[in-house]
N, C-alpha and C positions, 0 to 999 in steps of 0.2 A: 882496819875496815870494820864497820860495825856491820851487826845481823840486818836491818834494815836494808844499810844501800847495797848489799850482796846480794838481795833477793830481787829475781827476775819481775816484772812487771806481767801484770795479764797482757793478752791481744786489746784485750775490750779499753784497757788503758794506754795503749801506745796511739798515738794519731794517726789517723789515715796517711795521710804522705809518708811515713817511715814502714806502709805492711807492703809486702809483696801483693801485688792485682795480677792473681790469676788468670782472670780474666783474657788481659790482655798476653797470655800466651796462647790459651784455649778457650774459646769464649764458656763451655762447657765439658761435662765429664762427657758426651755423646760425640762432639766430635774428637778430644783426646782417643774416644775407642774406635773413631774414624782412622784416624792417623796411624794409631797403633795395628790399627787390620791392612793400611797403605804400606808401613813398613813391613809387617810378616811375607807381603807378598811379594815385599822388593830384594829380600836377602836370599831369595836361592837365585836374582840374577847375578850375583857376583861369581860364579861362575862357569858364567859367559865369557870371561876376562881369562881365565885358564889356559894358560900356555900361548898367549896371546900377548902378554907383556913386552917381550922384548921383539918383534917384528917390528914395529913402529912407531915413531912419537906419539903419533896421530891415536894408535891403539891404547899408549901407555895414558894420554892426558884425557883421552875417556873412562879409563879406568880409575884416574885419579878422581874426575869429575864426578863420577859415579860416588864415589868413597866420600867427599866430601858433601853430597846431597845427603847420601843416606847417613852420616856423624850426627850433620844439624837437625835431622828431621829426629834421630834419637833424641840428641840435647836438649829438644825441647819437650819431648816425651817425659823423660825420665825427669828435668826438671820440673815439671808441671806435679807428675805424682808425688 
């Protein structure tokens, strides 16, 4: 391999249809710090769910629900940054 085609290309020279559009995760850094102040205030509900797990499906698959709301709303958080 030679020094040329080892060397990464700029952004400014990759096409647009191969860069990541932010964008279209958060339209801005204003509401990522939306999202980001949604989540702070959604992690002391998880326990609500405390000792609560195994009385019922019904309890267990809202705690699940729970858990998989607030993953995605991170994954997009942290992917976006």
């Amino acid at each position: 391999m030679t020094q040329s085609s080892s060397k990464l290309p700029l952004r400014s020279e990759i096409p647009d249809e191969y860069k990541w559009r932010l964008e279209d995760i958060f339209e801005n850094d204003e509401k990522w710090e939306e999202e980001y102040q949604n989540i702070k205030q959604m992690i002391p509900e998880i326990s609500r769910f405390k000792g609560k797990l195994g009385r019922s499906a019904e309890d267990l698959l809202k705690a699940l629900k729970f858990q998989d709301q607030l993953l995605y709303k991170l994954d997009k958080l942290y992917t976006y940054a």
